[in-house]
C-alpha positions in Angstrom: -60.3 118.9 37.4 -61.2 122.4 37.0 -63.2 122.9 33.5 -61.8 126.0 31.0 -62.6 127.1 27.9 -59.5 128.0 25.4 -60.6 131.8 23.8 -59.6 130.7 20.3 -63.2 129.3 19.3 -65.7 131.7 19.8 -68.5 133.0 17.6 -70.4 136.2 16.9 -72.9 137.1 14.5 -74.0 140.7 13.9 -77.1 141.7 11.8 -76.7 137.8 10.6 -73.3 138.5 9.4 -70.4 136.0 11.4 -67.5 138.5 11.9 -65.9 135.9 14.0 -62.8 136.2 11.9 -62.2 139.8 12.9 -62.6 139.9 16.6 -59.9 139.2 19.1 -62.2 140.2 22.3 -66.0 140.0 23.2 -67.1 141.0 26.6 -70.5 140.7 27.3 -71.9 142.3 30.9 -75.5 140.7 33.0 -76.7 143.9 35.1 -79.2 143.7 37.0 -81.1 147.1 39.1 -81.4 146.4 42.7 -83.6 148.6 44.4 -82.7 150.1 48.1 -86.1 148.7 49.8 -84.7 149.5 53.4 -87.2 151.3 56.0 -86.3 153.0 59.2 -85.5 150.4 62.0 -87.2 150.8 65.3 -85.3 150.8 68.7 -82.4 152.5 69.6 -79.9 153.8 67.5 -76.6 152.1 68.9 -75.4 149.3 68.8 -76.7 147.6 65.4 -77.6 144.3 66.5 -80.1 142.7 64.3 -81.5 141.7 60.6 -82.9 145.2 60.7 -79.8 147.0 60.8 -79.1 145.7 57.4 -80.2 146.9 53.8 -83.1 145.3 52.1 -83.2 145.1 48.0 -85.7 144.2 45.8 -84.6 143.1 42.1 -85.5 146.0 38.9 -84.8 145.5 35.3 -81.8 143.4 34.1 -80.1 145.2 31.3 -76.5 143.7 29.0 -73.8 145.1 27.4 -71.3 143.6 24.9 -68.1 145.1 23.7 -66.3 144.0 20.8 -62.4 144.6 19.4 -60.4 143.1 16.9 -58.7 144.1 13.6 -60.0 146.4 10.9 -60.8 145.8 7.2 -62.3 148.5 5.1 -63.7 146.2 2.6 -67.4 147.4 2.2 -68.4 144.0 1.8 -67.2 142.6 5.2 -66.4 144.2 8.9 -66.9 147.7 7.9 -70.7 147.3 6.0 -71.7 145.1 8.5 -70.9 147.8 11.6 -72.0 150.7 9.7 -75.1 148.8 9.1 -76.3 148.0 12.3 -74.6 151.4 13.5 -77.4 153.1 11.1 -80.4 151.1 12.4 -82.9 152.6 14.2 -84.6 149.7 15.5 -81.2 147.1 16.9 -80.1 144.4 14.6 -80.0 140.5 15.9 -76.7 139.3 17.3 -75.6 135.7 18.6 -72.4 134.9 20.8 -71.1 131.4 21.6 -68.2 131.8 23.5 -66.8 128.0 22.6 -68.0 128.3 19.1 -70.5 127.6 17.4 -70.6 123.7 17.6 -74.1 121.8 18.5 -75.0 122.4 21.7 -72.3 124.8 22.8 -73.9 127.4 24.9 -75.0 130.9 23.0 -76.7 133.8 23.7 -78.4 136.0 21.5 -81.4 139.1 21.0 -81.4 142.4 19.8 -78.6 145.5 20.1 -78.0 148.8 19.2 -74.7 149.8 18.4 -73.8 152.4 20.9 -70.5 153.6 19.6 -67.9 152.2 16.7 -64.1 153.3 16.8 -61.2 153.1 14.5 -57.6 153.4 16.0 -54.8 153.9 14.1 -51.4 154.1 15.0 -47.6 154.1 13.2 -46.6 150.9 12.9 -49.8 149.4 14.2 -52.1 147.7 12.1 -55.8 149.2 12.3 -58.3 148.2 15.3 -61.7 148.9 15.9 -64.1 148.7 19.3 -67.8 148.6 19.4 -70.2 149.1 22.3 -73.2 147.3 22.0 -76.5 147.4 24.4 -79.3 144.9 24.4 -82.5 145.9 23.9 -85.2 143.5 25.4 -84.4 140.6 26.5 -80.8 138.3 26.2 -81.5 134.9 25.6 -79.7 131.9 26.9 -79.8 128.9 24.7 -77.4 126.1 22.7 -76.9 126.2 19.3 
C-alpha cells in the first residue's frame, strides 16, 4: 500500500496568525548550492573512460522558498493585516507549515521568512485571489508538532 496524504488538512501559521482557512495551495521548495569542484583530468582527451571524466560537486548553502494562494478577504483584522504585516517587517516574521495538519505529531516545519512579493487578482466573475512569495531566512526546521 502506497501511503498519501489527502490536501484538505493542512496548516500554516504566519507571524503567529493560522490563515489556514484562506489558502488553497502551499508549496514549499529545499535548494540546495552545489559547487562545480571538477579539475582538469590528465591523459588523453578522447575517449572519456573513467571517474575523472565526470563532474565533481561539493554541497554550498541550502536556501527555501514557500508560495502561498488562496482566497482574499479584506478584513483588516484577518488575511489582509496579517500579510501586510509581515510584508512590512524588516527583520522576517515566524511561520509553521504542517502539511497534514496540525495534529500531534504530524510532521511541520517552521523558521523565519520575509515576504518577498504579495498579489491581489481580480477578475469579472471571479472571486478575489491572492499569491505570496515567501523566502526563509536561516535555517527551516523539521520537527512534529
Amino acid at each position: 500500500m502506497v501511503a498519501t496524504v489527502a490536501g484538505r488538512v493542512g496548516y500554516f501559521t504566519l507571524n503567529s496568525a493560522n490563515i489556514s482557512a484562506y489558502l488553497d495551495d502551499v508549496s514549499m521548495q529545499r535548494i540546495k548550492d552545489l559547487i562545480d569542484v571538477s579539475t582538469f583530468r590528465q591523459g588523453s582527451d578522447n575517449p572519456p573512460t573513467s571517474a575523472r571524466d565526470s563532474k565533481s560537486f561539493a554541497e554550498g548553502l541550502r536556501d527555501a522558498t514557500l508560495t502561498l494562494s488562496g482566497n482574499y478577504d479584506a478584513t483588516l483584522a484577518n488575511l489582509s493585516d496579517v500579510l501586510n504585516t509581515a510584508y512590512v517587517a524588516s527583520g522576517g516574521v515566524p511561520f509553521e507549515f504542517g502539511p497534514n495538519g496540525s495534529a500531534q505529531n504530524n510532521e511541520k516545519f517552521s523558521g523565519t521568512v520575509h515576504v518577498k512579493d504579495y498579489s491581489l487578482k481580480q477578475g469579472v466573475g471571479t472571486i478575489v485571489k491572492f499569491s505570496a512569495s515567501l523566502q526563509v531566512s536561516g535555517a527551516l526546521t523539521r520537527g512534529a508538532f
